[in-house]
mmCIF file of the N, C-alpha and C atoms, coordinates in Angstrom:
data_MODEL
# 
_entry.id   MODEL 
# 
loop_
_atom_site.group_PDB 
_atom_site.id 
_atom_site.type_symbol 
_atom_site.label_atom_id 
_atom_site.label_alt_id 
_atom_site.label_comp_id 
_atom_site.label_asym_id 
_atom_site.label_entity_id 
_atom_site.label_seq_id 
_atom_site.pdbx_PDB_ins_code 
_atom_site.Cartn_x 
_atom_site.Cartn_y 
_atom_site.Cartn_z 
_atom_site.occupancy 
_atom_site.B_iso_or_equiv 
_atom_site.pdbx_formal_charge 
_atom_site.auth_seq_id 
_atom_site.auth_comp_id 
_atom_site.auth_asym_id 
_atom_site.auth_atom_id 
_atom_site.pdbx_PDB_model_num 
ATOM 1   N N  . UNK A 1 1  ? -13.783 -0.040  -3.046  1.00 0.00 ? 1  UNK A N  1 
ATOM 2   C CA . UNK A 1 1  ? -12.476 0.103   -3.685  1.00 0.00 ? 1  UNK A CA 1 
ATOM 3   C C  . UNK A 1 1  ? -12.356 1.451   -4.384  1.00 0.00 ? 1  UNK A C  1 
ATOM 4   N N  . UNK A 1 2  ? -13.385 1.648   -4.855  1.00 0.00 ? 2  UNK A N  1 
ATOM 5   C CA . UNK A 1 2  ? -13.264 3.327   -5.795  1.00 0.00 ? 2  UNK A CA 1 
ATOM 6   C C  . UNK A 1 2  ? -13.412 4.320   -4.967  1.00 0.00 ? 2  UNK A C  1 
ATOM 7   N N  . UNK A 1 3  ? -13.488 3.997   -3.254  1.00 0.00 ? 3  UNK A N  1 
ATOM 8   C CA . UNK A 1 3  ? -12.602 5.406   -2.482  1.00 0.00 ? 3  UNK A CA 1 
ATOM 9   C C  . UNK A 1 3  ? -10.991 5.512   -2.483  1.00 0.00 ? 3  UNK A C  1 
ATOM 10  N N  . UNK A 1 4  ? -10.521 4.115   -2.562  1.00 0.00 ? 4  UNK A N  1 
ATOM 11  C CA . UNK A 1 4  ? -9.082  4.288   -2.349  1.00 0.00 ? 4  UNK A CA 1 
ATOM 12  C C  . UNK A 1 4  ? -8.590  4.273   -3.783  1.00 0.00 ? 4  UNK A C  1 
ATOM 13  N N  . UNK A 1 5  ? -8.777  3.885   -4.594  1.00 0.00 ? 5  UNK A N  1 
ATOM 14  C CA . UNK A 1 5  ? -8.344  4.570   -6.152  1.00 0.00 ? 5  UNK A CA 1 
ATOM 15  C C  . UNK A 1 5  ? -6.974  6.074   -5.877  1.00 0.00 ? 5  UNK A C  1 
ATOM 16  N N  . UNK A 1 6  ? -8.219  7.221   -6.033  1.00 0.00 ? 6  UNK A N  1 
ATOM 17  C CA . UNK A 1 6  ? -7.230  8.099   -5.756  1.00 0.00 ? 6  UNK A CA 1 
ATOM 18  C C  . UNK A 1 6  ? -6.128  8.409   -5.188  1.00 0.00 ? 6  UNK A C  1 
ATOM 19  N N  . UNK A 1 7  ? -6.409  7.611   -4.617  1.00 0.00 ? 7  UNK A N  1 
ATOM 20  C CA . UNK A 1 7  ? -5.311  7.713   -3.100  1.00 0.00 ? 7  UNK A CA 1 
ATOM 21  C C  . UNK A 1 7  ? -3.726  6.466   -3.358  1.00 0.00 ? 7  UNK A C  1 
ATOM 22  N N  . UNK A 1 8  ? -3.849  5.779   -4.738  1.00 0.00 ? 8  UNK A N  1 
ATOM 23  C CA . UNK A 1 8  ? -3.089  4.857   -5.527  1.00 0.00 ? 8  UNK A CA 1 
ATOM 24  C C  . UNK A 1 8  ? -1.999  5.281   -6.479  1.00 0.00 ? 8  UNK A C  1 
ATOM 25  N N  . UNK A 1 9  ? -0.382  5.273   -6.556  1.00 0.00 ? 9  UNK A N  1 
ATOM 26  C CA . UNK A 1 9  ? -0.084  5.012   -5.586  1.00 0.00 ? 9  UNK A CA 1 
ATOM 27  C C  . UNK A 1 9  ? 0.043   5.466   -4.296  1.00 0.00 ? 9  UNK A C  1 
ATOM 28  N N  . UNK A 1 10 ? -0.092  4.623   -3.479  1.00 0.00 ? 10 UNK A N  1 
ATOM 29  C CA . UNK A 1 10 ? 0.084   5.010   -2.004  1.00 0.00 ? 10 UNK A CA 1 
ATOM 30  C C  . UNK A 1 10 ? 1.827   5.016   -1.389  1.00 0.00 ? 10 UNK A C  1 
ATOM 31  N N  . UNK A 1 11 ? 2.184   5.683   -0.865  1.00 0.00 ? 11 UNK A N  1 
ATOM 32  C CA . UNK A 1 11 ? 3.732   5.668   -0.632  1.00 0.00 ? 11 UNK A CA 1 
ATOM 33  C C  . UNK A 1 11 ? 3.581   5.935   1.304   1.00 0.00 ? 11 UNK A C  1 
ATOM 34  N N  . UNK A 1 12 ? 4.567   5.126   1.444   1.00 0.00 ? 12 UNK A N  1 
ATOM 35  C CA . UNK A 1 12 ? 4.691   5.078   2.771   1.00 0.00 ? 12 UNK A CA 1 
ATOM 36  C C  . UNK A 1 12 ? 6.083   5.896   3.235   1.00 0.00 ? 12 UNK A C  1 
ATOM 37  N N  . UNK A 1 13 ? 6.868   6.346   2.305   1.00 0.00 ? 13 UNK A N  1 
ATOM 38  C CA . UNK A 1 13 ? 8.016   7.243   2.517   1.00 0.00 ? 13 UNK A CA 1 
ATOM 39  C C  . UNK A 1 13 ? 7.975   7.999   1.051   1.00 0.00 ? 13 UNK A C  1 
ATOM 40  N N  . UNK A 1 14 ? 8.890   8.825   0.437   1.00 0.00 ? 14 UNK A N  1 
ATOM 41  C CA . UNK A 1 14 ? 8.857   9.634   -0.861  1.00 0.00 ? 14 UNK A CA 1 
ATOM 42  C C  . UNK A 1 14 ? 9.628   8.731   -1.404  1.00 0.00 ? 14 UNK A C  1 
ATOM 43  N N  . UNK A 1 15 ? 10.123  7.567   -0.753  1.00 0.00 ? 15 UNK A N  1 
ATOM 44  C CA . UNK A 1 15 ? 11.358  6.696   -1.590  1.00 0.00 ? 15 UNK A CA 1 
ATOM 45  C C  . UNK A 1 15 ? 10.362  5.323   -1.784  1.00 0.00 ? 15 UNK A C  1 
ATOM 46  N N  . UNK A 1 16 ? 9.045   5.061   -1.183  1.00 0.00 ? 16 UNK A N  1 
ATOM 47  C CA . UNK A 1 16 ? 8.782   3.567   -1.035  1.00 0.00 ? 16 UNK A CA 1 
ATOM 48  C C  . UNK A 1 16 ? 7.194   3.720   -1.200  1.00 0.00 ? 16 UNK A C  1 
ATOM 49  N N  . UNK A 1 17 ? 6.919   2.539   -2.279  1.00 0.00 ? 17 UNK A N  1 
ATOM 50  C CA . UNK A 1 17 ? 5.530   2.599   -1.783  1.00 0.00 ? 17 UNK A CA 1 
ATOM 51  C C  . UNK A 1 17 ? 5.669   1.547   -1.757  1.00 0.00 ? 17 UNK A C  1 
ATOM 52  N N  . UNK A 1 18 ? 3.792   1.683   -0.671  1.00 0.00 ? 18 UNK A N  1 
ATOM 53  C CA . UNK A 1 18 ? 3.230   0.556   -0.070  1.00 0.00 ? 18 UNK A CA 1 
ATOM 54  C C  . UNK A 1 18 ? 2.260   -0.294  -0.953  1.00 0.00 ? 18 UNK A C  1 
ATOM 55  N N  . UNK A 1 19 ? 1.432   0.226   -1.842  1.00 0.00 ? 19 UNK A N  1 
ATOM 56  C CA . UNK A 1 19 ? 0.548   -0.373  -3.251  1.00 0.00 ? 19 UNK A CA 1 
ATOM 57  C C  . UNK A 1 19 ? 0.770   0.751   -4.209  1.00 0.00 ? 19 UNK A C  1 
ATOM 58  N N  . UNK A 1 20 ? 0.779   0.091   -5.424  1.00 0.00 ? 20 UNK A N  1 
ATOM 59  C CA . UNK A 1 20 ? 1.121   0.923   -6.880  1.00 0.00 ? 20 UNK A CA 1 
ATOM 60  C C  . UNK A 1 20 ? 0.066   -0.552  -7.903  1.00 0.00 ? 20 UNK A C  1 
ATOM 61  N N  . UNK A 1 21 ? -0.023  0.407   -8.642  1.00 0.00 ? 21 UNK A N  1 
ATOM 62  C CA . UNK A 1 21 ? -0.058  -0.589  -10.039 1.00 0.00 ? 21 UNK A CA 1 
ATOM 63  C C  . UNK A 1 21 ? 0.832   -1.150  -11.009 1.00 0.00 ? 21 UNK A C  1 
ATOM 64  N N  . UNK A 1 22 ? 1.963   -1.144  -10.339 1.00 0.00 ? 22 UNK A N  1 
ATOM 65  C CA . UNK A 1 22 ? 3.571   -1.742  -11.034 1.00 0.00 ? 22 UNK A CA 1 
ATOM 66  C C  . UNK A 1 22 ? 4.481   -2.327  -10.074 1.00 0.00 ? 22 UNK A C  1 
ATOM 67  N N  . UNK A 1 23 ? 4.826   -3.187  -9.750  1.00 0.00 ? 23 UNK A N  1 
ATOM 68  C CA . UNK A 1 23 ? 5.603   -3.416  -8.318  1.00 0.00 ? 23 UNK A CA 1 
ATOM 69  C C  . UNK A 1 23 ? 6.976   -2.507  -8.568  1.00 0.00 ? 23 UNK A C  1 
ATOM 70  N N  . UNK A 1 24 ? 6.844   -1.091  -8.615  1.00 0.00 ? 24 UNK A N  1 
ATOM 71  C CA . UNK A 1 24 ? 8.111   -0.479  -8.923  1.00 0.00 ? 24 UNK A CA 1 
ATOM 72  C C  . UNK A 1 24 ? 7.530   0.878   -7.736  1.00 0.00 ? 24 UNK A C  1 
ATOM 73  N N  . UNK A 1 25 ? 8.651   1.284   -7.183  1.00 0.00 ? 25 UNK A N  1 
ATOM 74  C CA . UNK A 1 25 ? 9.293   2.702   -6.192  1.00 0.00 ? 25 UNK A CA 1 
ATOM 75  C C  . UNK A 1 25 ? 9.710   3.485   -6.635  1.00 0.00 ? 25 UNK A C  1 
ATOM 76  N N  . UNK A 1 26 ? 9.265   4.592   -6.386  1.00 0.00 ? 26 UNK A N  1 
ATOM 77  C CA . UNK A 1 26 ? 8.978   6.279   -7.059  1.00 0.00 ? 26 UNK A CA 1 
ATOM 78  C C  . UNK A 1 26 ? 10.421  6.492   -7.562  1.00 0.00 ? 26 UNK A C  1 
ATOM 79  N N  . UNK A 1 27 ? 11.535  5.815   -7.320  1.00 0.00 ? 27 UNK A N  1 
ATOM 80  C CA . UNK A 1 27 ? 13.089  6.077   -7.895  1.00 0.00 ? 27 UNK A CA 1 
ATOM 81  C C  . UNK A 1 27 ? 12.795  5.237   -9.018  1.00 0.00 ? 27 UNK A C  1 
ATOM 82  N N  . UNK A 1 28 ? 12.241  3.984   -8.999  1.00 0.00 ? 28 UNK A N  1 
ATOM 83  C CA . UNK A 1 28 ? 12.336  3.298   -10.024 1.00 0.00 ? 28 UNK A CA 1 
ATOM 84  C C  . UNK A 1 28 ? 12.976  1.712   -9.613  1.00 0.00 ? 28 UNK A C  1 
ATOM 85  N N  . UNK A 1 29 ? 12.939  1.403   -8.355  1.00 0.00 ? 29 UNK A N  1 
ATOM 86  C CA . UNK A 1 29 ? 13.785  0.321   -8.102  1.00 0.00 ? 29 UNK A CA 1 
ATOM 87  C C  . UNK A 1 29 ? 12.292  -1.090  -7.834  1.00 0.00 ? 29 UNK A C  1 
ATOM 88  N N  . UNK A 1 30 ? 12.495  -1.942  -7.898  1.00 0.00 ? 30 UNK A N  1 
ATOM 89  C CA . UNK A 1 30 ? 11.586  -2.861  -8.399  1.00 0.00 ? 30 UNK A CA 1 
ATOM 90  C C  . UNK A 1 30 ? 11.066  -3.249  -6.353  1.00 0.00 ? 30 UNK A C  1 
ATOM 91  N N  . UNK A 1 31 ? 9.940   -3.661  -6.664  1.00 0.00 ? 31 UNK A N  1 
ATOM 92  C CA . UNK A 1 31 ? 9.626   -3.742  -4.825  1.00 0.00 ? 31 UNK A CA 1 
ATOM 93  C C  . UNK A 1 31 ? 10.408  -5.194  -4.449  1.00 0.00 ? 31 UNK A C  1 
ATOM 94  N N  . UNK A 1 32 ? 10.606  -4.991  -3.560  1.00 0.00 ? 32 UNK A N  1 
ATOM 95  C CA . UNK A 1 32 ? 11.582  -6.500  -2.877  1.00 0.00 ? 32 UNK A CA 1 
ATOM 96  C C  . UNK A 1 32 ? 10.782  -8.312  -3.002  1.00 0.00 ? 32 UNK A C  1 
ATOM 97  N N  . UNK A 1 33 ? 10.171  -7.910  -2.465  1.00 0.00 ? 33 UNK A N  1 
ATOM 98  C CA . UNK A 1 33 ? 8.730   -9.194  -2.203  1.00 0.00 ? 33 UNK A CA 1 
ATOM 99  C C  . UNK A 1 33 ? 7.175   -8.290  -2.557  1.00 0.00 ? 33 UNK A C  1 
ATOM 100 N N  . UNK A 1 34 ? 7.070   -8.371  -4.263  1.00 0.00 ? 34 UNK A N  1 
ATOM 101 C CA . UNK A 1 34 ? 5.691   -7.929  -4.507  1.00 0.00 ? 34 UNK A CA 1 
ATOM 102 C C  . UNK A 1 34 ? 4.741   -8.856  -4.354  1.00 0.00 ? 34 UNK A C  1 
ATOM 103 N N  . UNK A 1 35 ? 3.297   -8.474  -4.211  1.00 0.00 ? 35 UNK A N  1 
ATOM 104 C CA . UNK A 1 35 ? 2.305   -9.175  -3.901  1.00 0.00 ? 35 UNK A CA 1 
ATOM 105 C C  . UNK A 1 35 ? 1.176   -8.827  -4.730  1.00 0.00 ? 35 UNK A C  1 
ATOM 106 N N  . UNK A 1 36 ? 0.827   -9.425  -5.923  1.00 0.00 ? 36 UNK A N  1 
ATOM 107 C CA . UNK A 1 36 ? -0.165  -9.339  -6.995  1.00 0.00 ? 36 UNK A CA 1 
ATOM 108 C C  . UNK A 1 36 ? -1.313  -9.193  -6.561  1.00 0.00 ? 36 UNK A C  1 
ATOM 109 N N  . UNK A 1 37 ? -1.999  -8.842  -6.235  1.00 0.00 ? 37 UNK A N  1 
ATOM 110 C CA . UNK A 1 37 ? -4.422  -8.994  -6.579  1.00 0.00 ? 37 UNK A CA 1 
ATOM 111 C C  . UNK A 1 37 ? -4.805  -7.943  -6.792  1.00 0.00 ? 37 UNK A C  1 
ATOM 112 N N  . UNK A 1 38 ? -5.737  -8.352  -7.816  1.00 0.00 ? 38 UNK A N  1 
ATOM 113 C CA . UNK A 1 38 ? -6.465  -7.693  -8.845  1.00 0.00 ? 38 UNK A CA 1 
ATOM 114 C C  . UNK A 1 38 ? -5.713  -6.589  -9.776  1.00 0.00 ? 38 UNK A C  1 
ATOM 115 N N  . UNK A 1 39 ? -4.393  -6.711  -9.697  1.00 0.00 ? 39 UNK A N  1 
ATOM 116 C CA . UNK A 1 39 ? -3.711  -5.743  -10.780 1.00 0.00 ? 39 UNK A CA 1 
ATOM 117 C C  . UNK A 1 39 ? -2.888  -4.878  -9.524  1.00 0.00 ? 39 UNK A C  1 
ATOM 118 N N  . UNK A 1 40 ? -3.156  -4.799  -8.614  1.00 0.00 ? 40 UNK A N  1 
ATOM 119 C CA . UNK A 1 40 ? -2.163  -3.893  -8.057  1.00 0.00 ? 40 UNK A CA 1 
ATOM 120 C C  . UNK A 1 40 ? -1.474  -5.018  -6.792  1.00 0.00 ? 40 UNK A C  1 
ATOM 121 N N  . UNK A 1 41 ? -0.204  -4.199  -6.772  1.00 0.00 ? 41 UNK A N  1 
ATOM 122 C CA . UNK A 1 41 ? 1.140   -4.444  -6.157  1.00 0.00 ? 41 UNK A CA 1 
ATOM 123 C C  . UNK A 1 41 ? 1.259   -4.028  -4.785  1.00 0.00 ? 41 UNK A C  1 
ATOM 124 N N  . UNK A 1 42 ? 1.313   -5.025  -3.773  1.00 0.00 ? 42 UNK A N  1 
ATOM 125 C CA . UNK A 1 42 ? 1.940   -4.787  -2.411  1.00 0.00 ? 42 UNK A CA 1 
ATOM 126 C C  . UNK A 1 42 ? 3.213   -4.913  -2.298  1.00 0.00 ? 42 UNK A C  1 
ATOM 127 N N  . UNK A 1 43 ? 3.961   -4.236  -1.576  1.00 0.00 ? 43 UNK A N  1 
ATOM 128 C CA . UNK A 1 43 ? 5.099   -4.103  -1.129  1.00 0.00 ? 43 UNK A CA 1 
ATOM 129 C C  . UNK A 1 43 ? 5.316   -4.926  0.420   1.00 0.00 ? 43 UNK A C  1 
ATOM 130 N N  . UNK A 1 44 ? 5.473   -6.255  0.157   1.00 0.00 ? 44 UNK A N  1 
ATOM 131 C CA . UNK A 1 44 ? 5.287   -7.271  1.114   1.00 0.00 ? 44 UNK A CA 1 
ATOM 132 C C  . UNK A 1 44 ? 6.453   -7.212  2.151   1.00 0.00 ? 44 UNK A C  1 
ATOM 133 N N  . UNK A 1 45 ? 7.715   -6.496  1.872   1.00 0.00 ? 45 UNK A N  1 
ATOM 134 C CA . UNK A 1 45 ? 8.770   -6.384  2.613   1.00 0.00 ? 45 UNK A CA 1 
ATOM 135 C C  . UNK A 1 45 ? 8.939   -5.680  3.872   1.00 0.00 ? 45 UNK A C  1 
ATOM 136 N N  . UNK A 1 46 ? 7.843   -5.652  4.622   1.00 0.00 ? 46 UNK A N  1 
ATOM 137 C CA . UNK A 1 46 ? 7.687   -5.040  5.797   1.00 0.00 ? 46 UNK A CA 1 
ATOM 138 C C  . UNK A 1 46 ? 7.304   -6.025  6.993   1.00 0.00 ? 46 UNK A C  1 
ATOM 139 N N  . UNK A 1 47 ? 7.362   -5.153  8.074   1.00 0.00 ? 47 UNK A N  1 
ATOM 140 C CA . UNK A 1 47 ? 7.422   -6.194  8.984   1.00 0.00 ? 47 UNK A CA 1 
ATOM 141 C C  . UNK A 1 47 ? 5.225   -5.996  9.162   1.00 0.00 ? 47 UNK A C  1 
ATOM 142 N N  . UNK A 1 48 ? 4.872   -6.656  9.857   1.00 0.00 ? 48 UNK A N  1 
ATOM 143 C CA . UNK A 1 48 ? 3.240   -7.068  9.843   1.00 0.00 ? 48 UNK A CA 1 
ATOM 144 C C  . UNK A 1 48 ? 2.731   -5.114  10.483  1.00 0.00 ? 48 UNK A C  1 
ATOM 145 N N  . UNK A 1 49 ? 3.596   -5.087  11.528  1.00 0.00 ? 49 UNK A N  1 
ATOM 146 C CA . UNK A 1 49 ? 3.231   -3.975  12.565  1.00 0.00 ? 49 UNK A CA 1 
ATOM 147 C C  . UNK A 1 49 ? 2.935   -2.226  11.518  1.00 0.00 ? 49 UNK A C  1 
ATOM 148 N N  . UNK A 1 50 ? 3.794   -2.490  10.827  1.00 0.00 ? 50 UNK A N  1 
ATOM 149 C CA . UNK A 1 50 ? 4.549   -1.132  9.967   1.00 0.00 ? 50 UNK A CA 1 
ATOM 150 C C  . UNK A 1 50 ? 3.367   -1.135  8.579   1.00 0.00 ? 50 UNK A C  1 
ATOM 151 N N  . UNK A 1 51 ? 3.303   -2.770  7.837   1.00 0.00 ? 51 UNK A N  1 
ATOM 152 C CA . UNK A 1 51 ? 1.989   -2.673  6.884   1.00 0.00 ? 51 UNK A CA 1 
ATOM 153 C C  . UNK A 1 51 ? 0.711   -2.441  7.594   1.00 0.00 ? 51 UNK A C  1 
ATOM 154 N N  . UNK A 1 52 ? 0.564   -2.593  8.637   1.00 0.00 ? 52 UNK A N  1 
ATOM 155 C CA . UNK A 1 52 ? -0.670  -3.085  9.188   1.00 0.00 ? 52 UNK A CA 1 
ATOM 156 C C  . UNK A 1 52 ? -1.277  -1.031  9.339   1.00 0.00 ? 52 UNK A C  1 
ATOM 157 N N  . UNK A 1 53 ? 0.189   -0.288  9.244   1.00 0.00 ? 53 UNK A N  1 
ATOM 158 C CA . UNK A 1 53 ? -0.060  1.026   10.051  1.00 0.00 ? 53 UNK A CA 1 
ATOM 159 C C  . UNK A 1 53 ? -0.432  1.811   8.820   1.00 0.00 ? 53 UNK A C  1 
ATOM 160 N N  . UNK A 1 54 ? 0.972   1.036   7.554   1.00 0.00 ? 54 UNK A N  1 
ATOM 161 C CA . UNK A 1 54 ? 0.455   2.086   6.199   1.00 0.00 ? 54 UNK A CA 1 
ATOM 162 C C  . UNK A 1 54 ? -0.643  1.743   5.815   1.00 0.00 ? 54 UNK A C  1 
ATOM 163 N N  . UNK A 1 55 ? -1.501  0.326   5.686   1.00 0.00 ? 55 UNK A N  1 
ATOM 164 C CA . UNK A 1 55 ? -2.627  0.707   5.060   1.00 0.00 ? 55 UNK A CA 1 
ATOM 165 C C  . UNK A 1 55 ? -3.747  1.236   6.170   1.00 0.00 ? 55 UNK A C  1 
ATOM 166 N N  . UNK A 1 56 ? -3.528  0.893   7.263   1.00 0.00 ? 56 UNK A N  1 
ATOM 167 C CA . UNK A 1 56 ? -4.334  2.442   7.848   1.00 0.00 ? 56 UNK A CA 1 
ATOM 168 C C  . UNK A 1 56 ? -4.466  4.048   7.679   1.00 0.00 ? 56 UNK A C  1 
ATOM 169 N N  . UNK A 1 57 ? -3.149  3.599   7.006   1.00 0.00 ? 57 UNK A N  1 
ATOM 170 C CA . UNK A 1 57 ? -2.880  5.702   6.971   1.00 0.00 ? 57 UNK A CA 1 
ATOM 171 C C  . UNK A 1 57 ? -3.796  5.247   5.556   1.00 0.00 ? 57 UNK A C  1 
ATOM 172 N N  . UNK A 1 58 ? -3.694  4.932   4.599   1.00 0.00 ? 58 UNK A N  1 
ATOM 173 C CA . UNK A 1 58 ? -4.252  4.776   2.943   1.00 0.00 ? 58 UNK A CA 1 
ATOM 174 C C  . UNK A 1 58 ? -5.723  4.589   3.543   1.00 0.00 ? 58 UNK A C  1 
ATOM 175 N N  . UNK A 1 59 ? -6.134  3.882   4.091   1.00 0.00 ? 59 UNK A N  1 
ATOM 176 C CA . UNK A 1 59 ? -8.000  3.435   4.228   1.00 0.00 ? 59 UNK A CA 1 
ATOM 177 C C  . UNK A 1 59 ? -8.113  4.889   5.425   1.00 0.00 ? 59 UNK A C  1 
ATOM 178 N N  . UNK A 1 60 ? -7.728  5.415   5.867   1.00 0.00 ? 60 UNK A N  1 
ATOM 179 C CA . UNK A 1 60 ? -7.909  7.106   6.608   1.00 0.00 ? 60 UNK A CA 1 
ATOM 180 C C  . UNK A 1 60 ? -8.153  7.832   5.806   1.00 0.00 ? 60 UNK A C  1 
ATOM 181 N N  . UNK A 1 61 ? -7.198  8.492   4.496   1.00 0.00 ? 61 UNK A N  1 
ATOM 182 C CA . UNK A 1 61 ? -7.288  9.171   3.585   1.00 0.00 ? 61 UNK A CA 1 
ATOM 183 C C  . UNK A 1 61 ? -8.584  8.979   2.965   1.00 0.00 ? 61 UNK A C  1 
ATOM 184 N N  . UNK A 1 62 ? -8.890  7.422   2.497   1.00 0.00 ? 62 UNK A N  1 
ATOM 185 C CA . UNK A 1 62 ? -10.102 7.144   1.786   1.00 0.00 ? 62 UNK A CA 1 
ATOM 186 C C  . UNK A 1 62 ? -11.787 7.215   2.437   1.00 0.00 ? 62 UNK A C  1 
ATOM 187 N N  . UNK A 1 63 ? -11.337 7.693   4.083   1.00 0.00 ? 63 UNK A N  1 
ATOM 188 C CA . UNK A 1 63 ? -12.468 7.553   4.800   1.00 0.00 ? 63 UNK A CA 1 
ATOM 189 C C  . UNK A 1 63 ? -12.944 6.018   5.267   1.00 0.00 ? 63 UNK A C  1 
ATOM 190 N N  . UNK A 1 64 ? -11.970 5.344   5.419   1.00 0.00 ? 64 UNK A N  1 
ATOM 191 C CA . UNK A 1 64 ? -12.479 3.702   6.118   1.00 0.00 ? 64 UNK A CA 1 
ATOM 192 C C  . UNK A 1 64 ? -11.456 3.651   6.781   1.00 0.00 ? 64 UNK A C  1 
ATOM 193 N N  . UNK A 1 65 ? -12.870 2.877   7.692   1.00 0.00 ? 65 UNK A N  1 
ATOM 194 C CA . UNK A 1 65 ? -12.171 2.237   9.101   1.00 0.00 ? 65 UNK A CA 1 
ATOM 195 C C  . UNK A 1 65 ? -11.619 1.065   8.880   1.00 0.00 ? 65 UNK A C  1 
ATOM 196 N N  . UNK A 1 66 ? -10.384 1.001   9.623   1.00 0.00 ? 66 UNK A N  1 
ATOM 197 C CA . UNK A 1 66 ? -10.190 -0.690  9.621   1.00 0.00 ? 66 UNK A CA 1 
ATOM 198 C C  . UNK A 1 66 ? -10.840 -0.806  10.817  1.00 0.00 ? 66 UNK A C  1 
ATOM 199 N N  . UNK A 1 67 ? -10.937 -2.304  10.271  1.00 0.00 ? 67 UNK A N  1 
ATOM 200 C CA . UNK A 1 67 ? -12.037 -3.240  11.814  1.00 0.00 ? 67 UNK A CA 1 
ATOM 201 C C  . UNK A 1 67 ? -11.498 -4.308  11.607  1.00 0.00 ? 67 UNK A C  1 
ATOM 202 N N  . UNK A 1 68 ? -10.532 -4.647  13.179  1.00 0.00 ? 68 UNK A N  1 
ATOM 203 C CA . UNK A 1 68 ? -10.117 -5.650  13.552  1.00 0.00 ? 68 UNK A CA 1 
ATOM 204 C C  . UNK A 1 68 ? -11.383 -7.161  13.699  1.00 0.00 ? 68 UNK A C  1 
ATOM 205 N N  . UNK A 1 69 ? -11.367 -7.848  13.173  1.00 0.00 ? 69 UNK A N  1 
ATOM 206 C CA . UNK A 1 69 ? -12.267 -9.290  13.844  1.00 0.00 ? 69 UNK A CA 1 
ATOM 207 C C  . UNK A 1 69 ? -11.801 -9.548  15.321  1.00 0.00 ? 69 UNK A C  1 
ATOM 208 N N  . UNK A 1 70 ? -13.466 -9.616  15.806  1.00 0.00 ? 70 UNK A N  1 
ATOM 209 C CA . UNK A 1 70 ? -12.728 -9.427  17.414  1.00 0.00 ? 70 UNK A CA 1 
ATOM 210 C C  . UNK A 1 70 ? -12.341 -11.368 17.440  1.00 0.00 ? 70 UNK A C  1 
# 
């Protein structure tokens, strides 16, 4: 977890993020469907395909692979 720290919040556009430590968007507008653990906030309002891509781009930055379960 303390590679992706830095990399928190993570924004998936300059208008939206994807995890923060506030369920709130860089304008200030509250996330649609937040998702609580361990203190930080998902932005659940996406479709599976589109989250599945931002937290790849976020675990890239941090140097991890995702690994599908075969």
């Amino acid at each position: 977890m303390s590679e992706i720290l830095p990399h928190i919040p993570f924004g998936i556009s300059s208008k939206r993020f994807l995890i923060s430590r506030t369920p709130t968007h860089p304008a200030g507008h509250d996330f649609f469907v937040p998702v609580n653990y361990g203190g930080y906030y998902m932005e659940a309002h996406r479709s599976y395909k589109n989250a599945i891509s931002g937290l790849n781009k976020l675990l890239t930055r941090a140097n991890i692979e995702l690994v599908y379960p075969a």
